[in-house]
C-alpha positions in Angstrom: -41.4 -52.6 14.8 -40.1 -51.3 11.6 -38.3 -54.1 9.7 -37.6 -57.7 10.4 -34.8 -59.2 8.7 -34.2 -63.2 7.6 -33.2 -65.9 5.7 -35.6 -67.3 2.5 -36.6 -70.3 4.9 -41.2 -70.4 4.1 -42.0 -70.8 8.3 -40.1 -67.4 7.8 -41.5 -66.0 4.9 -44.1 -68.0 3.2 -47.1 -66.7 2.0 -49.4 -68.9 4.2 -49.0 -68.2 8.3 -45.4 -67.7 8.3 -43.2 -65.4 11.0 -43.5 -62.1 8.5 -47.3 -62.4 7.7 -48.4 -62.8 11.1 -46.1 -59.7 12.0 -47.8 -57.7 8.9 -51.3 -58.4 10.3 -50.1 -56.1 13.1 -48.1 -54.0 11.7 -48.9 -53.3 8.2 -46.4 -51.1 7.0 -43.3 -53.7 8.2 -40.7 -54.3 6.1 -39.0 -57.5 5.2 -35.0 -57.3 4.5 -33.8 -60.8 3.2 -30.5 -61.4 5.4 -27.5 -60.1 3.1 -25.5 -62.8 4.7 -27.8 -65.7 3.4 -27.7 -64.3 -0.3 -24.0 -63.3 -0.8 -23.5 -67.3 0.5 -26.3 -68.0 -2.2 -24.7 -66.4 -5.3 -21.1 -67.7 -4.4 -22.8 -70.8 -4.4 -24.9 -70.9 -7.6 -21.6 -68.7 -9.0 -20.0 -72.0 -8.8 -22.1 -74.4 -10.3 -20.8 -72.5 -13.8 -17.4 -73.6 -13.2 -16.2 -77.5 -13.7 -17.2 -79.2 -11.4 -13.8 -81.0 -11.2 -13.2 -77.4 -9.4 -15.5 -78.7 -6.4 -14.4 -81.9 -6.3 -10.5 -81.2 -6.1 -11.1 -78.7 -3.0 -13.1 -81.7 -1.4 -11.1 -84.6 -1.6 -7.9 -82.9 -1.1 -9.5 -82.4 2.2 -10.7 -86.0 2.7 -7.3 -87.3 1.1 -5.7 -86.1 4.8 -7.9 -86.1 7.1 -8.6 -89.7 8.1 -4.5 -90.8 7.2 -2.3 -90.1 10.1 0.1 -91.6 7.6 -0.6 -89.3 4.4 -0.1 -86.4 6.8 3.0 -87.3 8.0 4.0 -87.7 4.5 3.1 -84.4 3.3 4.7 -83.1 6.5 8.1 -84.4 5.4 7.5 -83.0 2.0 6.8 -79.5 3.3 9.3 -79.7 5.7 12.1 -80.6 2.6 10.8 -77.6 0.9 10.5 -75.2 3.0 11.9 -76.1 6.2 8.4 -75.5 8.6 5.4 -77.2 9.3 2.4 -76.7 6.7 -0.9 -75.5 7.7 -3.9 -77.8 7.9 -6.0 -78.1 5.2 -9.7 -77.2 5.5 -13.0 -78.1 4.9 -15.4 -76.8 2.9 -18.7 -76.8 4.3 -22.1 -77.8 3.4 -24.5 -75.3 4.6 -21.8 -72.0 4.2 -20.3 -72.3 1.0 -18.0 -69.1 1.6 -16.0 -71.1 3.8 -14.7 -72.4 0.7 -13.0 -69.2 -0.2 -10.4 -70.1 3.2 -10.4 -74.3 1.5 -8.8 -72.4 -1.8 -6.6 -69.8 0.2 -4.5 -72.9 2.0 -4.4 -74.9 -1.1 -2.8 -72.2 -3.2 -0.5 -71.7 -0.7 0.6 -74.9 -0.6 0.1 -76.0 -4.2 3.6 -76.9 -4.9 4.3 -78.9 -1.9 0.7 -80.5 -2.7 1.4 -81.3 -6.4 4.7 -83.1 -5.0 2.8 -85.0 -2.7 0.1 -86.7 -5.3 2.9 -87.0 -7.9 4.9 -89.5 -5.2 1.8 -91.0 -3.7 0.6 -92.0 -7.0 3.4 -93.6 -7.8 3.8 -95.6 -4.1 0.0 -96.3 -3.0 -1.2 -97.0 -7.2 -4.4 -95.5 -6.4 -7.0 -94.0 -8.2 -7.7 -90.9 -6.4 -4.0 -90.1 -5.9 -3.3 -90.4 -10.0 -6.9 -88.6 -10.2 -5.4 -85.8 -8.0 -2.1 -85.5 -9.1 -3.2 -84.8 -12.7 -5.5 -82.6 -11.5 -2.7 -80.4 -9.8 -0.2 -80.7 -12.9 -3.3 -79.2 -14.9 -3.1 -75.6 -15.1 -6.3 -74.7 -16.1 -7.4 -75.4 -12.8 -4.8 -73.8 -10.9 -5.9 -70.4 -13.4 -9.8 -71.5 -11.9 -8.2 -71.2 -8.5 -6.4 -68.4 -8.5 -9.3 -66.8 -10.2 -12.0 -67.7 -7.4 -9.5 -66.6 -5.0 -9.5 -62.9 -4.7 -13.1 -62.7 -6.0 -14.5 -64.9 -3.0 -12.3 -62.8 -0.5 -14.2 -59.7 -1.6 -17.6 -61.4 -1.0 -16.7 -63.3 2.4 -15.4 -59.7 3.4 -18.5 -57.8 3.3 -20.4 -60.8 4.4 -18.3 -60.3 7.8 -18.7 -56.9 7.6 -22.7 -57.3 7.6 -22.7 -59.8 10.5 -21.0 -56.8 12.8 -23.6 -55.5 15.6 -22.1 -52.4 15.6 -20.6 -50.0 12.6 -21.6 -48.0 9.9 -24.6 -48.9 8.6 -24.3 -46.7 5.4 -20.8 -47.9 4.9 -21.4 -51.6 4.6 -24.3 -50.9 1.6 -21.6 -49.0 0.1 -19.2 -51.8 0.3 -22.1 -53.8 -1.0 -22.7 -51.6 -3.9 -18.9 -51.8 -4.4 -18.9 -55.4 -4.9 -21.6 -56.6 -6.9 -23.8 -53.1 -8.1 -25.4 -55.4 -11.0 -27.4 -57.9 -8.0 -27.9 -55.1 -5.5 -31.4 -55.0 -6.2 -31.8 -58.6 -6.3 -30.5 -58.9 -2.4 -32.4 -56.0 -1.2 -35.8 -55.3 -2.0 -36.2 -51.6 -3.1 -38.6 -49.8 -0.5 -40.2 -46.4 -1.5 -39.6 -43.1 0.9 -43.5 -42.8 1.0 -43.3 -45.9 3.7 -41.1 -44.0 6.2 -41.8 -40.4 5.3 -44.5 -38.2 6.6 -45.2 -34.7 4.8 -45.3 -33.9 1.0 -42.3 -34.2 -1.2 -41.7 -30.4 -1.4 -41.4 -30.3 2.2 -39.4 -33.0 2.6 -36.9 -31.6 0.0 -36.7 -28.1 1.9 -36.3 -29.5 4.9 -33.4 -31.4 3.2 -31.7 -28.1 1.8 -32.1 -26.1 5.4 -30.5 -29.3 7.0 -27.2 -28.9 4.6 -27.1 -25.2 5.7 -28.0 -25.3 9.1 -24.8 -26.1 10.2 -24.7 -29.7 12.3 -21.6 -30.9 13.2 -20.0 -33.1 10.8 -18.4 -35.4 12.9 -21.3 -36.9 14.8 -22.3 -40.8 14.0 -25.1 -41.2 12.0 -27.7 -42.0 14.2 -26.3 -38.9 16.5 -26.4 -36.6 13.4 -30.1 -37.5 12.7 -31.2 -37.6 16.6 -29.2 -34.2 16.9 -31.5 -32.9 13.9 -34.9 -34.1 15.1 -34.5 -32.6 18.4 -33.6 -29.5 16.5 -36.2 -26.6 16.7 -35.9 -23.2 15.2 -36.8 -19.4 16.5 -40.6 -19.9 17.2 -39.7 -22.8 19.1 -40.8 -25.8 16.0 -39.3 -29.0 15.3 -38.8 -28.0 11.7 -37.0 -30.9 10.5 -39.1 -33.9 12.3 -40.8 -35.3 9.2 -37.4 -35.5 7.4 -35.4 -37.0 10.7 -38.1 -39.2 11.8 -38.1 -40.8 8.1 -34.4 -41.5 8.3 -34.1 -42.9 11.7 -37.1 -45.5 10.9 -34.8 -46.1 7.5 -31.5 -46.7 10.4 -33.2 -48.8 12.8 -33.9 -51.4 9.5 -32.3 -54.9 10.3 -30.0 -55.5 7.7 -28.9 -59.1 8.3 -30.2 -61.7 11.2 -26.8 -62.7 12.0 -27.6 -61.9 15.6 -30.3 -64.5 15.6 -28.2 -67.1 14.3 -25.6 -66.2 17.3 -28.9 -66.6 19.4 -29.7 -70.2 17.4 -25.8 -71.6 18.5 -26.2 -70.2 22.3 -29.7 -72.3 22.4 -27.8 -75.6 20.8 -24.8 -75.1 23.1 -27.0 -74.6 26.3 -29.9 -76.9 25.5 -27.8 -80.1 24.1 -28.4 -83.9 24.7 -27.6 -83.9 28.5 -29.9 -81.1 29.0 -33.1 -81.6 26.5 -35.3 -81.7 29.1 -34.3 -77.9 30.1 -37.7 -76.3 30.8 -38.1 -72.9 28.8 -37.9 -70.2 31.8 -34.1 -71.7 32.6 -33.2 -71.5 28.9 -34.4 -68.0 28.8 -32.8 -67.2 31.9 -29.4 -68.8 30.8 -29.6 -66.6 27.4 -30.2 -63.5 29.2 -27.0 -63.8 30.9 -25.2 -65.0 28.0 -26.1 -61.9 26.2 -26.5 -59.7 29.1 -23.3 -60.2 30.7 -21.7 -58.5 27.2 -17.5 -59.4 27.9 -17.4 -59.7 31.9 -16.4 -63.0 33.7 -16.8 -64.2 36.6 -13.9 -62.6 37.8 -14.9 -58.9 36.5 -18.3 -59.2 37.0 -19.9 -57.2 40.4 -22.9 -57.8 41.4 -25.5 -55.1 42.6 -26.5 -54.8 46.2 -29.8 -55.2 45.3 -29.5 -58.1 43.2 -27.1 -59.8 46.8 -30.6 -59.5 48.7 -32.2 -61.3 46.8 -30.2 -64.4 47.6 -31.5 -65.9 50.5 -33.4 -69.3 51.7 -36.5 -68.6 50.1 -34.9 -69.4 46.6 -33.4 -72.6 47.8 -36.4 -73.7 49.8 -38.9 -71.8 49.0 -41.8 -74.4 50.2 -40.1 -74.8 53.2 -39.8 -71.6 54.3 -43.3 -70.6 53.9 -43.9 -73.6 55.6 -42.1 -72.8 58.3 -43.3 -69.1 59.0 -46.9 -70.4 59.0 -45.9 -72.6 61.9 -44.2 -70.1 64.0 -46.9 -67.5 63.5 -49.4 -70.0 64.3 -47.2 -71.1 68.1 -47.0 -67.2 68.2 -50.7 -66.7 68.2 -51.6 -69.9 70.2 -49.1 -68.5 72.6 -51.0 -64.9 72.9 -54.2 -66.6 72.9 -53.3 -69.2 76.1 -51.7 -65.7 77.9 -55.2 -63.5 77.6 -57.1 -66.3 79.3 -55.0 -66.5 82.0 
């Protein structure tokens, strides 16, 4: 194990018996990689918390304004409809635990901001409540549509390379440069700096030909990444020497670094779907089992999937009655033997 990558939770990470110290005991020169994913959410979060908070609170209730009102939404359906002769799109959300979702909240209200101005303005007037008037100022005031349509393009750039660092597969490489691309400043902050000493073997001179000789050795340009560097640690020279191992084995230790546990919090949602009220008593080898074909089955259904014929032989009674069946061999060997025993005495 090289890395282990996760969120700032202390069973994780704490100093005291947590996940990564019990890991270090074993493995002293592991490295911890705080999930991208968790800390872009972080700093939109805290990013926010500078702005009004009438921001937050417009987003919110222009969410709860519709969503308990069959009558509101009918409303605002006519309005929309006048305007622009379709049906709007729902309004979202924002969540509590993933405040990037927020970005999508702002993206539905500005394009709908007219139509939603409208709609307080009237209700206002018709319902003389105190949210509605509160709203409807809020949407005639253009300061906050400038804060909105300032957040808006900003927060797509972070909720994009946040997707793009929840992807299994991809270019590593590229995603740190998208990273570095969007917020160079914090880089450092996100991702704790390791030193080359912790994945390199040899001396620094060595290491440094090594690097020159692989630039003019001539290795296809084309290959992935991880092909490139397995294709250059396998490489060996005239007198039959890996001569670029140190340098290839440092840089595919540096690739196999996590960098996001996205794929555990997939894991976390398959447990809470499988393992829900109906079923908390599910022991842990049927869980297990049930995840491994969740994950194992990667895209096939019932319908594509084929089973091996060594995997059909398996099914048979013994699984479905497995007491039973031993059961029942014990008793027919032990006729069979009384049998041969009564036949040699007579």
């Amino acid at each position: 194990m090289v890395g282990i990558a996760t969120d700032g939770a202390s069973v994780m990470v704490g100093r005291h018996h947590s996940v990564y110290t019990l890991l270090k005991q074993r493995q002293p020169n592991l490295q911890l990689i705080r999930c991208v994913c968790h800390f872009l959410d972080i700093i939109a979060h805290k990013a926010m918390k500078q702005l009004p908070s009438n921001i937050d609170y417009l987003i919110r209730e222009t969410y709860n304004w519709f969503s308990h009102s069959a009558k509101r939404q009918t409303d605002y359906k006519a309005i929309y409809e006048t305007v622009n002769g379709g049906s709007p799109l729902k309004l979202l959300s924002p969540s509590v635990t993933r405040w990037l979702a927020t970005a999508d909240c702002i993206d539905r209200i500005l394009d709908q901001e007219e139509e939603l101005t409208l709609h307080f303005t009237l209700a206002a007037n018709a319902e003389h409540c105190y949210a509605a008037r509160l709203l409807s100022e809020m949407y005639k005031d253009k300061t906050n549509s400038l804060y909105l349509h300032f957040l808006r393009p900003l927060l797509f750039e972070i909720k994009t390379v946040n997707k793009n660092f929840q992807l299994e597969t991809g270019d590593i490489l590229a995603v740190f440069r998208d990273l570095n691309r969007l917020y160079m400043s914090t880089m450092r902050r996100m991702i704790k700096p390791v030193t080359p000493r912790e994945f390199f073997s040899g001396s620094l001179d060595s290491l440094e030909t090594q690097l020159i000789n692989v630039a003019s050795t001539g290795f296809s340009p084309n290959l992935a990444i991880d092909a490139f560097w397995l294709e250059v640690e396998s490489f060996k020279d005239a007198g039959g020497n890996h001569c670029f191992q140190d340098l290839a084995f440092g840089a595919i230790k540096l690739l196999t670094l996590p960098i996001s546990n996205a794929p555990v919090e997939r894991a976390f949602s398959q447990v809470t779907l499988l393992k829900d009220d109906l079923r908390s008593r599910m022991g842990l080898p049927l869980l297990s089992g049930l995840m491994d074909v969740r994950t194992g089955l990667d895209g096939l259904t019932s319908a594509t999937f084929r089973p091996h014929r060594q995997l059909l032989s398996k099914f048979d009674t013994s699984i479905y009655y497995p007491r039973a069946f031993v059961l029942i061999k014990l008793f027919l060997k032990t006729i069979v033997q009384s049998d041969l025993h009564e036949n040699s005495h007579s």
